[in-house]
C-alpha positions in Angstrom: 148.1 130.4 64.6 145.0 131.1 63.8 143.7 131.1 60.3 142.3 134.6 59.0 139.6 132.8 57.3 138.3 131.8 60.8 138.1 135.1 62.0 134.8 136.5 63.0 133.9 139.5 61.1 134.3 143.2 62.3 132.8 142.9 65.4 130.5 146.1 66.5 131.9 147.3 69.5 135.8 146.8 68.4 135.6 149.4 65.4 138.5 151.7 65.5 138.0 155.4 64.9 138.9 157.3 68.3 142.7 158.6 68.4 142.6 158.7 72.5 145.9 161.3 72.6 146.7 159.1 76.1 150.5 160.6 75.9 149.0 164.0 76.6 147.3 163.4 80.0 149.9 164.3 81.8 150.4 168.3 80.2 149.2 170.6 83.3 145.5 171.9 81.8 144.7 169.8 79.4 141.2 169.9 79.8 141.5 173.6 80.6 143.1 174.3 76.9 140.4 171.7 75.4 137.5 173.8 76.7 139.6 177.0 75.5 139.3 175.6 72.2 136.0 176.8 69.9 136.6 173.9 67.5 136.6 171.6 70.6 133.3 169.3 70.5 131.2 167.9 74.0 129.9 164.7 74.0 127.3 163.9 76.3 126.5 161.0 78.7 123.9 161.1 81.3 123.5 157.8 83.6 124.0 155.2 80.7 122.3 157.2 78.4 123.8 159.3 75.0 122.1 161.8 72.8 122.1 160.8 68.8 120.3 162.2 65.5 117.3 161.1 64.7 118.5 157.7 62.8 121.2 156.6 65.7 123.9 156.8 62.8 125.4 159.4 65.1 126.4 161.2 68.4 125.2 164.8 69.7 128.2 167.1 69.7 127.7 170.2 71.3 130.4 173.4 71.3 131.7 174.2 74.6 129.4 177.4 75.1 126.6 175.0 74.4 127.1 172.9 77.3 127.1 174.4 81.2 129.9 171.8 82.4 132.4 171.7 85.4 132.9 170.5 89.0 130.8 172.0 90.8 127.5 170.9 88.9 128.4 167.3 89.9 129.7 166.6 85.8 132.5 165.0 85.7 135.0 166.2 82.4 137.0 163.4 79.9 139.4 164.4 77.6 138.1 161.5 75.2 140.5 162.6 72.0 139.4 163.2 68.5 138.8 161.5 65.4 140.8 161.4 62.6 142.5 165.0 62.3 138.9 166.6 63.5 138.3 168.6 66.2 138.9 167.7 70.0 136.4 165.4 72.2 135.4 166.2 75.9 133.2 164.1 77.6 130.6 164.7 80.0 129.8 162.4 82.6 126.2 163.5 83.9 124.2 161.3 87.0 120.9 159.5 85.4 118.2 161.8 84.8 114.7 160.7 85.4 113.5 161.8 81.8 116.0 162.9 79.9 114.2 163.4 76.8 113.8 162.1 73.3 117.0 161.0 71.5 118.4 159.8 74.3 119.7 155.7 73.9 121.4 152.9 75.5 124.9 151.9 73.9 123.1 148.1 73.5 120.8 149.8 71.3 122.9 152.3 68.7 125.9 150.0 69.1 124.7 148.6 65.5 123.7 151.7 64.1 126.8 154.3 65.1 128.9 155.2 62.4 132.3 154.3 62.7 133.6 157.3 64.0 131.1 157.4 66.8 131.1 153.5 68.0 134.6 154.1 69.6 133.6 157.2 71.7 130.5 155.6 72.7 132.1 152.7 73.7 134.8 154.9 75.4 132.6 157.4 76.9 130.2 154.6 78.5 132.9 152.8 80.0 134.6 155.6 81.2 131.2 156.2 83.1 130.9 153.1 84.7 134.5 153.4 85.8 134.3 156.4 87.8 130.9 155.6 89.5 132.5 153.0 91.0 135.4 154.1 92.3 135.0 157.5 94.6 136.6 155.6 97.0 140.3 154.4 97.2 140.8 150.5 97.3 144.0 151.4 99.0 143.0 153.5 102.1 139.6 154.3 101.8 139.2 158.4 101.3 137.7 160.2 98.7 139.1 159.9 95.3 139.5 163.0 92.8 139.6 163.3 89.3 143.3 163.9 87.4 145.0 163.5 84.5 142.2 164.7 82.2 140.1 162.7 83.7 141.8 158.9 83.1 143.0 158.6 86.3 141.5 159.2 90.5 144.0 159.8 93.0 143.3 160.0 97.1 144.6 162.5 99.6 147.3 159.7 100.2 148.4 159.9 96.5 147.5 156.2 95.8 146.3 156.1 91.9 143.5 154.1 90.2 143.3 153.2 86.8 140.5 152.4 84.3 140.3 148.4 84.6 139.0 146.1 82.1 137.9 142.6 83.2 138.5 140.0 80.6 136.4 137.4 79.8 136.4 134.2 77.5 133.5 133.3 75.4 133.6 129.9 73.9 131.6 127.8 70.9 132.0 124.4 72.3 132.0 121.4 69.1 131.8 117.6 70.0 133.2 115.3 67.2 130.1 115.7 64.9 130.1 119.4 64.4 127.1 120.0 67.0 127.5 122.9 69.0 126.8 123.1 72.7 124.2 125.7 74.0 123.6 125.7 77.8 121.5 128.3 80.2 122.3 129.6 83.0 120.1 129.4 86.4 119.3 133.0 86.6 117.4 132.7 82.7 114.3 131.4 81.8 113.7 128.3 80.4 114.4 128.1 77.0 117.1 130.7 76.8 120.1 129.9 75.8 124.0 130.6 74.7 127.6 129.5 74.6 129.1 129.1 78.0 131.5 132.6 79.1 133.8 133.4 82.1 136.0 135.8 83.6 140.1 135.3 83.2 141.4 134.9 86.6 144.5 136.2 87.6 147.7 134.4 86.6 145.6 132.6 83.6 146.2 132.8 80.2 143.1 133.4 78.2 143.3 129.4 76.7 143.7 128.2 80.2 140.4 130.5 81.3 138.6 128.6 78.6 139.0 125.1 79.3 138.1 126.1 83.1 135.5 127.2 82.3 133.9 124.9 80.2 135.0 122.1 82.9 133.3 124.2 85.9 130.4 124.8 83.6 130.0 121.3 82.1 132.3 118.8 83.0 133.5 118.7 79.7 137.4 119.0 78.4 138.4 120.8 75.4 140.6 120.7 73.1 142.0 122.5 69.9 141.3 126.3 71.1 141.4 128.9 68.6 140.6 132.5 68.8 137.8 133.9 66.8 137.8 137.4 67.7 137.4 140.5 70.4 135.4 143.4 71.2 135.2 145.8 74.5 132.0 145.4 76.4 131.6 148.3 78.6 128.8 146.4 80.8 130.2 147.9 82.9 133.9 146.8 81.8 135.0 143.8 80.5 136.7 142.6 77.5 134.7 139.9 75.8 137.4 137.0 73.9 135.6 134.9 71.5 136.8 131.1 71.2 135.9 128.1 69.9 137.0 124.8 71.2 136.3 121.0 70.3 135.6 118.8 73.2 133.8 114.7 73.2 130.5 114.5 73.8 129.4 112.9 77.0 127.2 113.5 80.0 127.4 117.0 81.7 128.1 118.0 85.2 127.7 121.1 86.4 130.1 121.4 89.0 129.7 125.3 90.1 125.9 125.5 90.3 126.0 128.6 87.6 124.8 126.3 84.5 121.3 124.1 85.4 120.6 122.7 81.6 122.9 122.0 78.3 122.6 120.3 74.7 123.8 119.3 71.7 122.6 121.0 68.6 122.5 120.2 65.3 122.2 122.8 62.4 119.0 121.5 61.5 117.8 121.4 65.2 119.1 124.6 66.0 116.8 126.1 63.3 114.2 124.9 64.2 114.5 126.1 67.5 115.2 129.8 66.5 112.0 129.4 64.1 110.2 128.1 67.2 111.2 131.5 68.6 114.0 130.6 71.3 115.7 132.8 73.1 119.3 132.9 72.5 120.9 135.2 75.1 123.3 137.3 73.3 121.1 137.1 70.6 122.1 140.7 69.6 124.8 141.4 66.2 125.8 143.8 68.8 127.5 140.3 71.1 129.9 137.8 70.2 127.6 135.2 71.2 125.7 135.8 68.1 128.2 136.0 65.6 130.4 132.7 67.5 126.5 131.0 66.8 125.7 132.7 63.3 129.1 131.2 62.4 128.8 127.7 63.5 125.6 127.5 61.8 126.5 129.6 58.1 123.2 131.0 57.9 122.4 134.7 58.9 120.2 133.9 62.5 117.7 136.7 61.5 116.4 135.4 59.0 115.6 132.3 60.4 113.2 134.4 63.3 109.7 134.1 63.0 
């Protein structure tokens, strides 16, 4: 069991605040009664992009006679839920816009500053998106897919069902016997850039299992003593990232799948010196787990070690 002590803290993405109401997808007009409702509140999302005030602290919600939605303008409609005991959420899925004017953000950059109560619709909303975008098409027999169930589910003229997916993946702090802390980069970065090594769970494999394949395709290295540090979704464009960390002997490196082309041992001290030097840790974002797995392992905020 892991001890709570070696938890990561709250984790951006992964605050709770969005009651989804998933039991009532299934009433006949759901969305129908939602948009009925003059309490009930639109949420935006055009391409990637969602409307907030001024300071990012929040979303732009917009009564139903505020927003032209439906159908036949090409939106697609998600009964999202509410917050708390407020009023009821619709989202609306709009294709990118070219410009679609000021206050319009990327969830990568408001992740940090949404309150709350607007992280988990943001998060939602966005992968939600994604989700539908890529799947107009049925896996099963190929026609056209439409939108039912309040918009959770897409069903063909067949009847074959698809659900929302989510991918997940293992992300791992790799120690040797010293306390050093691996950092590799991949061959499609720059030189220089670096993180902890991550995969994707492959079917029939537990999450600790994913880890240790991982790190062996990666590096060549075995691990041992896998604990779990912490979660968050990560709607890019729909995984679910599982933080690790792992002990494993220090050694020589293979790099047996071609994805990793460099890795090291770092010390604390060394690994200062390299963010004061101005490397480029990828996921170097309080919005990823890579940066809070690192900001752990080395007990110093990373920020205030940039130049």
């Amino acid at each position: 069991m892991t001890d709570p002590a070696q938890l990561l803290p709250e984790l951006a993405l992964a605050r709770p605040g969005l009651d989804r109401l998933g039991w009532q997808r299934d009433v006949p007009g759901l969305l129908d009664q939602a948009l009925a409702d003059p309490e009930t509140r639109v949420v935006e999302v055009r391409g990637d992009l969602l409307e907030t005030s001024a300071d990012l602290s929040t979303l732009v919600r917009r009564g139903v006679g505020e927003v032209a939605a439906g159908p036949a303008g090409g939106e697609l409609l998600i009964h999202l839920g509410r917050q708390s005991d407020g009023p009821r959420l619709v989202g609306v899925v709009r294709p990118a816009a070219e410009d679609p004017g000021p206050g319009w953000h990327g969830l990568r950059a408001i992740g940090l500053t949404l309150e709350d109560t607007d992280v988990a619709v943001a998060t939602a909303l966005v992968g939600m998106a994604h989700w539908h975008r890529a799947h107009g098409w049925c896996a099963r027999c190929g026609r056209p897919t439409s939108v039912v169930k309040a918009g959770w589910v897409r069903r063909c003229a067949e009847g074959h069902e698809s659900f929302p997916a989510t991918s997940p993946a293992v992300i791992v702090a790799v120690t040797d016997e010293d306390d050093r802390l691996l950092l590799a980069r991949n061959a499609s970065w720059a030189p220089g850039r670096r993180s902890v090594l991550a995969g994707f769970v492959e079917p029939g494999e537990s999450l600790e299992a994913a880890v240790a394949r991982e790190v062996d395709e990666e590096v060549g290295l075995t691990v041992r003593d896998v604990t779990y540090a912490g979660n968050q979704p990560w709607p890019f464009p729909a995984s679910l990232m599982v933080g690790f960390r792992a002990r494993a002997d220090a050694g020589g490196f293979t790099f047996r799948d071609g994805e990793i082309v460099e890795a090291r041992w770092f010390t604390r001290e060394e690994l200062r010196e390299q963010v004061r030097a101005g490397a480029v840790l990828s996921g170097g974002s309080p919005l990823s787990i890579a940066y809070h797995l690192i900001e752990s392992w080395l007990g110093e905020p990373l920020a205030g070690l940039r130049p």
